[in-house]
N, C-alpha and C positions, 0 to 999 in steps of 0.2 A: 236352270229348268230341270224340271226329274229328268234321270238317267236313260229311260226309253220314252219316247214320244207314240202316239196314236197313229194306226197308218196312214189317216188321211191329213196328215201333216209333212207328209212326203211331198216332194215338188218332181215329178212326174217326167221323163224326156230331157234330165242333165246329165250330160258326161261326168261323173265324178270323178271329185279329185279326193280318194282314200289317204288317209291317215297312214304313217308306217311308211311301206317301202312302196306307196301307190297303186296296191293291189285293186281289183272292181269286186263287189259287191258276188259273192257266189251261192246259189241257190242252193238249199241244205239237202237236199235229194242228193245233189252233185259230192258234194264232201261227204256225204254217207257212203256214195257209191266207191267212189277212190279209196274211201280209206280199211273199206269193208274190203276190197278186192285186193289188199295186202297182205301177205304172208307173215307167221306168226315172229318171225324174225324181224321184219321191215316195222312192224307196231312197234315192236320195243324201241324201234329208232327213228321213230316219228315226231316225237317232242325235242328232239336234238339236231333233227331234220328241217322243225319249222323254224329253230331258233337262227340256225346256220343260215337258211333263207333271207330273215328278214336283213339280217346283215347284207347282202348283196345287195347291188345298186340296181335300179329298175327305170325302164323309158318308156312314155307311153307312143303311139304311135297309131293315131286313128282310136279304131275299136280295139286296138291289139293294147294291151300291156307285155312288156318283155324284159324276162329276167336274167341278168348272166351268170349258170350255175357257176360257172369255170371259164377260164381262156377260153376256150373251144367250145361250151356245150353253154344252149341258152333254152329257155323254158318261157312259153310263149302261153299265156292267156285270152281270150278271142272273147270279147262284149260285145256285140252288138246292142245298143240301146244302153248301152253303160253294166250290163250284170252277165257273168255267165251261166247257161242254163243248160249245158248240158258237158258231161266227162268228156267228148272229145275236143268240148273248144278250149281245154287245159292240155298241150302239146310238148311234149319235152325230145333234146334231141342227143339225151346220153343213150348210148349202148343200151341198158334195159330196161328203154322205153316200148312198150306201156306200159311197163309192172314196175316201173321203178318208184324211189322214196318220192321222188320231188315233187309228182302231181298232187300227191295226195297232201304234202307239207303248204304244197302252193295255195289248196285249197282253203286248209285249216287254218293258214295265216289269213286268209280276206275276211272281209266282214264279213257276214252273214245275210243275205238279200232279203229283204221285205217280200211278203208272199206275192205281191203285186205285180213282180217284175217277175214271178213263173212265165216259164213258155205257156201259151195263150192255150195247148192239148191240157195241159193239166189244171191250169185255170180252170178251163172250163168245166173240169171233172171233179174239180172240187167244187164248183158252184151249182152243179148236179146232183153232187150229194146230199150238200146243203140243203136244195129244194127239194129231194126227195126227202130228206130227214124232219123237215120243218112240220109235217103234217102228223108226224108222228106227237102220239102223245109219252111215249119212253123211248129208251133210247135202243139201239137194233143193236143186235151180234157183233155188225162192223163198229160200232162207236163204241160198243163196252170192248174189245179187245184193243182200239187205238187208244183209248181212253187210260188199260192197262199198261201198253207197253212205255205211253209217255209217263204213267206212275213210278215203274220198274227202272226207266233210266234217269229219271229228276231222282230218284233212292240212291241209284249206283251211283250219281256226282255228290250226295248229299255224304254220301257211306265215304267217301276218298277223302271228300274237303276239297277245296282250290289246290292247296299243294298236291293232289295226286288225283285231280279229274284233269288229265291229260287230252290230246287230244283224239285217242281211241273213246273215251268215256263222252266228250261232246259229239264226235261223229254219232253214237247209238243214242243220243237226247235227240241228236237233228235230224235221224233217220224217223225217230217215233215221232217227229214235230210235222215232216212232211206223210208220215203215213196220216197222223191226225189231220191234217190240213182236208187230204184226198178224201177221206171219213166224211167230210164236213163239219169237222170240228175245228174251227180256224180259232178258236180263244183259247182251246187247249195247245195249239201250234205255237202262237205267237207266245204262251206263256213261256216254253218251249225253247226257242228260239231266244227271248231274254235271257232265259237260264244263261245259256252257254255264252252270249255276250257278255254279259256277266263275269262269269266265269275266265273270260279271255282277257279280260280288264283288269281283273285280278292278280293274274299270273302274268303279265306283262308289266305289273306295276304303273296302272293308267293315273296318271294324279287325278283323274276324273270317278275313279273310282273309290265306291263305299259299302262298307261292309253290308249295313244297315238293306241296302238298297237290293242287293243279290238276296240278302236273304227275305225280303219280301217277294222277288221275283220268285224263289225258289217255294217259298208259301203259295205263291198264285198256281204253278205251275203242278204242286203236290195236289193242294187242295181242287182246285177245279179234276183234275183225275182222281180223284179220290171220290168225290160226290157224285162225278156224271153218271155211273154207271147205275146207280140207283133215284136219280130223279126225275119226275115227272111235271109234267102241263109247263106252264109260265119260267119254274126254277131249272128245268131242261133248257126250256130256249135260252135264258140268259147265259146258263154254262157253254151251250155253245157256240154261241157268240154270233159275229158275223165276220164274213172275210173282205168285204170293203165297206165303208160307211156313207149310204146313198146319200147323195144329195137332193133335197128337196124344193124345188121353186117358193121363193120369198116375194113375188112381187120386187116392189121398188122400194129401194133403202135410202134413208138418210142416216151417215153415219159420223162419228166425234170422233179423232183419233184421239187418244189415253196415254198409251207409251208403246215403248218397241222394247222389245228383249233379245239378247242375243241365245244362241243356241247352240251349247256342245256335251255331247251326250257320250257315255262308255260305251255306247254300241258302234259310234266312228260317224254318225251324222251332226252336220254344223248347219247353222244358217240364223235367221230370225223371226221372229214372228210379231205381228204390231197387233197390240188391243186398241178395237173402236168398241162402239155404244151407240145406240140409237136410243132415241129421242125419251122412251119405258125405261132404260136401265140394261137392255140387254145388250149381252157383249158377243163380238162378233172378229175372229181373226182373220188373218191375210201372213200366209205363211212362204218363207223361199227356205227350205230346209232339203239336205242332199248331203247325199256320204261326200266327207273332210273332216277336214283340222281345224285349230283356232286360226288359220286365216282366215277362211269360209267364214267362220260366223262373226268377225268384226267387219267382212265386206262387204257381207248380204245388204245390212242394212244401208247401204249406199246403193244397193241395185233400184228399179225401178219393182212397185211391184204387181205382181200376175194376174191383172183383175181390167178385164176391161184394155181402153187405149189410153189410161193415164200413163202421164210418167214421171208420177210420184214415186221417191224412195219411200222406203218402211220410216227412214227417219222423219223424212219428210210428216210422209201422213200420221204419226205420232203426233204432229201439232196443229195437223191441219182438218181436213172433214172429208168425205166423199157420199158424192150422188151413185147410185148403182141404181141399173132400171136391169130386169130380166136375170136376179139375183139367183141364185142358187146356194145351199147353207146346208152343210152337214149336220147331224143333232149336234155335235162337238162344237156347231158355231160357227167351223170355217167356211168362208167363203167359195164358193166354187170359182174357176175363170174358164166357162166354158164361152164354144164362138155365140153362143147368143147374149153372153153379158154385156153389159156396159156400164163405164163409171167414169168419172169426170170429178175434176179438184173441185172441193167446196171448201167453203168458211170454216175452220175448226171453233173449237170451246174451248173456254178458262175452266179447270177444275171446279173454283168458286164460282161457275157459274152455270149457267141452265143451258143445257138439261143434266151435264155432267155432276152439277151439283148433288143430284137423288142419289148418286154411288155411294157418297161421305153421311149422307143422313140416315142410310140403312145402318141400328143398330149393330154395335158390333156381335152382342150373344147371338143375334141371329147370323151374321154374315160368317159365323164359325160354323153353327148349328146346319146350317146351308152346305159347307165343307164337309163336314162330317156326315151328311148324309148323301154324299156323292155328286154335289153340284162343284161349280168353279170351287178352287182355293186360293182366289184373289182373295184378299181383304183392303179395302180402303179405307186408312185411318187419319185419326186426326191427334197428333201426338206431341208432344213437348220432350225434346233432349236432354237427360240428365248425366250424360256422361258414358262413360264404357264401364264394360264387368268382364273379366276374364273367364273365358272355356275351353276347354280342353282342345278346341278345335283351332281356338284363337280369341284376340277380344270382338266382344259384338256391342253394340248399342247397347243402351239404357236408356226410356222414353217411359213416362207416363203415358196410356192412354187410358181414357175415362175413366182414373183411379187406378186403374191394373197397372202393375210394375212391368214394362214390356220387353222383351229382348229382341234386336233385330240384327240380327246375321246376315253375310255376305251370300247371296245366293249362289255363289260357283267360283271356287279357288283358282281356276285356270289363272295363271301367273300373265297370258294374254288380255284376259279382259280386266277393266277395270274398278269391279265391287271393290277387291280389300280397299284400294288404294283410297277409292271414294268413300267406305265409312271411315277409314279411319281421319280424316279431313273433317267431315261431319260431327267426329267426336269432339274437337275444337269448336262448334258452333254450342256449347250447351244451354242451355236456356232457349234454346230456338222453338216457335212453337213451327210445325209445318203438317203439313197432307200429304199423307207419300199410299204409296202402293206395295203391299208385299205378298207374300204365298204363304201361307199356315204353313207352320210348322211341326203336327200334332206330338206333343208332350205333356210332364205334367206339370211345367209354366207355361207360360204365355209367352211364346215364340213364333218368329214368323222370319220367313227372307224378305229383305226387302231390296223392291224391284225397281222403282222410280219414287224421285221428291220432288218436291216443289222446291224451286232457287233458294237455298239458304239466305240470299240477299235482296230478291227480289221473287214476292210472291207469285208475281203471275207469268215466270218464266217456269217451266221445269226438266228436267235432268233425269235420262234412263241411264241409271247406272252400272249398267253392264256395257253403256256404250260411251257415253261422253264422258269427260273427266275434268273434274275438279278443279280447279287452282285458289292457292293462299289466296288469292285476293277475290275470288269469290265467296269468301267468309264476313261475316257481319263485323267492322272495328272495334263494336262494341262488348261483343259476345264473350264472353269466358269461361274454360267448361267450367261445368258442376260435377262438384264431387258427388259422386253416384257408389253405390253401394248396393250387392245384389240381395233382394230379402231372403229371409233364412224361412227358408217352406219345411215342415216335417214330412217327407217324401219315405210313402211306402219302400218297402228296399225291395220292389221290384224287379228290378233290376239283376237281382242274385238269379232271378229266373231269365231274365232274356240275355246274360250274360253270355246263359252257355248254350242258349240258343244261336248266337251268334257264333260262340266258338266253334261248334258243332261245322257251320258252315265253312269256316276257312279250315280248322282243322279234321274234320270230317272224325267221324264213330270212335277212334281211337285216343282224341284228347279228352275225350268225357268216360271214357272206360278204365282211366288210372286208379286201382283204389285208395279210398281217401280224399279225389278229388273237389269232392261238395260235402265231404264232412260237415255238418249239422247246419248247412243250408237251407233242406226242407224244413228242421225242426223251428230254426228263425223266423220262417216264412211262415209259418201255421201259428208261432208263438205273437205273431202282430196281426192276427187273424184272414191271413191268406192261407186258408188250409188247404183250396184248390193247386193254388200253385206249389205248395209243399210236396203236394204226392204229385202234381206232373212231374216236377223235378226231379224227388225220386224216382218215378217211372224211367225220366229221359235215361238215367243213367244205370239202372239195372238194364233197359232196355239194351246201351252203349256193351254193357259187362256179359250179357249173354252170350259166350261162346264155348257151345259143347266139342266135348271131344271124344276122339274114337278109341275103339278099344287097346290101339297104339301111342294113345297120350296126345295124339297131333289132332287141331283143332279145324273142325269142321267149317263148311263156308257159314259164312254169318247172314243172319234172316236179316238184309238188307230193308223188307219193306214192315217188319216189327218198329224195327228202328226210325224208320219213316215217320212211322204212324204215332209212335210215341213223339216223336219230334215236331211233326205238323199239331199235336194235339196243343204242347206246349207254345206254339207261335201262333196258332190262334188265339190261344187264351191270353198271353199278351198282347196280340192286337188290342182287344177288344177291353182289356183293363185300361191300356194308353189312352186308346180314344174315353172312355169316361173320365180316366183323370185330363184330358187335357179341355171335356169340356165342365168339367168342375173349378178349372183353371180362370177357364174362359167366362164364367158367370153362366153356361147356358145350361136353364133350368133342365132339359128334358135329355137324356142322350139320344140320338137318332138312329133308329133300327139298324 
């Protein structure tokens, strides 16, 4: 699944079990404050502070987590409700405590808490804002200066790169994310708040981590500050987002259960989430997700889930159906399980068959077309096996569908779950015709993750492939791959632009500012008629190269947000190339605004 999930995909009231050295989940106020309240000496040995940390063994104990600095000295974290929300329930009992390294290393090492789990004083002050802000038709004083300051520190991690946004450079992203939040700007927060997850996944070398993925965070989190402060009516509200996602009464549901997927994310949240359908077409989740590891999310779907007094697992209801009366339903789809719901096991669906069957018969240009203009990025296909094709990330499938050459990749490398293991099993089925389920992959082929199949040997069984696994003798006797061979596409060299768009991010303003570095890149790029991307290119890196100097030869601080801005200009403009080449790809006639 993507790298950050939607807040109301949270599972609400669990003790988590953190990833790393089992730290709890710490509110970004908190880490802003510890780490703000260190001396210029103690910053410098902060990153060296956090790492010495993790090393250390930790026990939890109730609400407390506790760390042992030394023989002697232990450092004690205080959660109640599973997060801490405020600088003293981080307790350390060296000599220069309160001012010592370790609170603030303690801090910077936990995940980052989901705004939900603020203390209920500042909840509600940002929920205040928000309503006092909604009625405005621009945006006020306070939201263009939170608006700035989140611009100013997404610039200063973007200007370092992962190798040098330390954790002085995330604490001032997380300080501007909770000043935004209190703004009532919770979409500028959460961008915010990715960022440096991100950023933390990076620099720990999370195998869950991807380049690709930060630096769209880091897009989201530029560009929404970059625009709010000058827009108005409709395109205001959407920038500012909302800080929890209401649930709406549905009445009474009949649902299909589809598949289950598991869930583990670079920000340290695991769990799973199962897609149903009712009876139209619309799909409808039931999620148990909560800061972990890949235990957490091969467990989940064995738990029962949250909806009602069933007690179906996720796996379970992946094959089965459920009645829901006094439903509640986020716009996102999810399920609520507030005390007025109720649901009870029902009869599930065969894929091939009704009602589930409408999923496969929605054309596929549209069910892209649908993706690309911001709905689900399910795709339900109906594909034939031709074998594997090698990519740079590893081999993926090779499948006809409706004439398109397809590619299907593993959707999550975690060495726990079991995608690779299962397509590559799958590649030995070639000639197989099957219905499987995947996630767009917007490119300029036709790619996609794929989520769940139908039984390589028996149709009307199917298979989530992030959770159940494989064996040779669930392969067809008859089957034999197919030699497959990936088609030769003449592919704009795009690429030479989002290349150092991506560099830019890990190695921040200095790996683009070598001279010589893109020598006759732009010219290439304008000479195959991208003349757009030719001079952002060049922009990005004269922008990189600008630094004056003083009448002593020694070089002045560098306009962090020039740099920005040429940068953000070039990562929109590749967004928005991608998406047409990938629905030119895809057959859909019209690109979606």
């Amino acid at each position: 699944m993507s790298p950050d999930l939607p807040p109301d995909h949270l599972t609400p009231g669990l003790t988590p079990d953190s990833p790393g050295p089992g730290l709890p989940p710490v509110s970004p106020s908190v880490t802003a404050e510890l780490v703000g309240a260190l001396s210029p000496r103690l910053r410098k040995r902060l990153d060296a502070g956090i790492a010495k940390l993790a090393a250390r063994p930790a026990v939890r104990d109730g609400d407390t987590v506790r760390i042992a600095v030394d023989d002697d000295t232990d450092l004690e974290l205080h959660a109640p409700g599973g997060t801490v929300t405020s600088a003293d329930a981080i307790r350390c009992g060296c000599l220069l405590a309160p001012d010592c390294l370790h609170r603030a290393a303690a801090a910077s090492a936990a995940p980052v808490a989901d705004d939900a789990t603020e203390p209920p004083r500042k909840a509600q002050e940002a929920r205040q804002a928000q309503q006092e802000q909604e009625e405005a038709e621009t945006a006020g004083p306070e939201e263009r200066a939170a608006a700035r300051a989140v611009f100013a520190a997404a610039a200063a991690v973007l200007e370092a790169g992962t190798d040098g946004a330390g954790a002085v450079l995330q604490a001032e992203l997380l300080r501007a994310a909770h000043t935004a939040r209190l703004a009532g700007l919770p979409r500028a927060s959460a961008a915010a708040v990715s960022v440096v997850t991100g950023v933390r996944a990076a620099r720990s070398a999370d195998p869950a981590y991807r380049l690709a993925d930060l630096a769209d965070a880091l897009g989201g989190a530029l560009g929404v500050a970059h625009r709010l402060p000058h827009a108005t009516g409709a395109d205001l509200a959407r920038l500012r987002g909302t800080a929890r996602q209401p649930y709406r009464p549905d009445g009474s549901l009949r649902l299909y259960g589809l598949f289950s997927e598991p869930v583990l994310t670079a920000t340290g949240y695991a769990g799973a989430v199962t897609w149903t359908a009712d009876a139209e077409g619309r799909l409808y989740t039931v999620s148990d997700v909560a800061p972990g590891g890949p235990g957490r999310a091969t467990d989940a779907a064995d738990r029962a889930v949250r909806i009602g007094d069933t007690s179906l697992t996720h796996r379970e209801l992946a094959r089965a159906g459920l009645a829901v009366s006094g439903a509640t339903v986020s716009p996102t789809g999810r399920l609520g399980a507030g005390a007025g719901v109720r649901a009870v096991r029902a009869s599930g669906a065969a894929w091939r068959g009704e009602p589930l069957d409408r999923l496969w018969a929605v054309p596929v240009a549209d069910q892209v077309a649908r993706a690309l203009d911001g709905g689900h990025d399910l795709l339900f296909l109906d594909v034939t096996l031709m074998g594997t094709v090698r990519e740079a990330t590893g081999d993926c499938l090779l499948a006809d569908c409706a004439g398109l050459p397809l590619r299907l990749a593993t959707a999550h490398d975690a060495p726990a779950l079991p995608y690779r293991d299962n397509l590559r099993l799958l590649a030995a089925a070639g000639g197989s015709g099957l219905r499987v389920v995947a996630r767009l992959a917007p490119g300029p082929l036709p790619r996609a993750l794929l989520l769940a199949a139908e039984h390589p040997s028996d149709p009307a069984a199917r298979v989530d492939l992030g959770l159940d696994r494989l064996q040779h003798a669930d392969l067809p006797a008859v089957k034999t791959p197919a030699a497959a061979s990936a088609p030769v596409v003449d592919e704009a060299p795009l690429h030479l632009l989002r290349r150092r768009v991506h560099q830019a991010v890990s190695g921040g303003r200095r790996v683009l500012a070598f001279p010589g570095s893109a020598a006759g890149d732009g010219a290439r790029l304008r000479r195959v008629g991208l003349g757009t991307a030719g001079d952002l290119l060049d922009g990005l890196h004269a922008a990189a190269a600008d630094r004056a100097r003083d009448a002593f030869g020694r070089l002045l601080p560098s306009d962090s947000g020039r740099f920005a801005g040429a940068w953000l200009a070039a990562a929109v403009y590749t967004g928005g190339v991608e998406r047409a080449l990938c629905a030119q790809a895809w057959g859909v006639s019209a690109v979606p605004a």
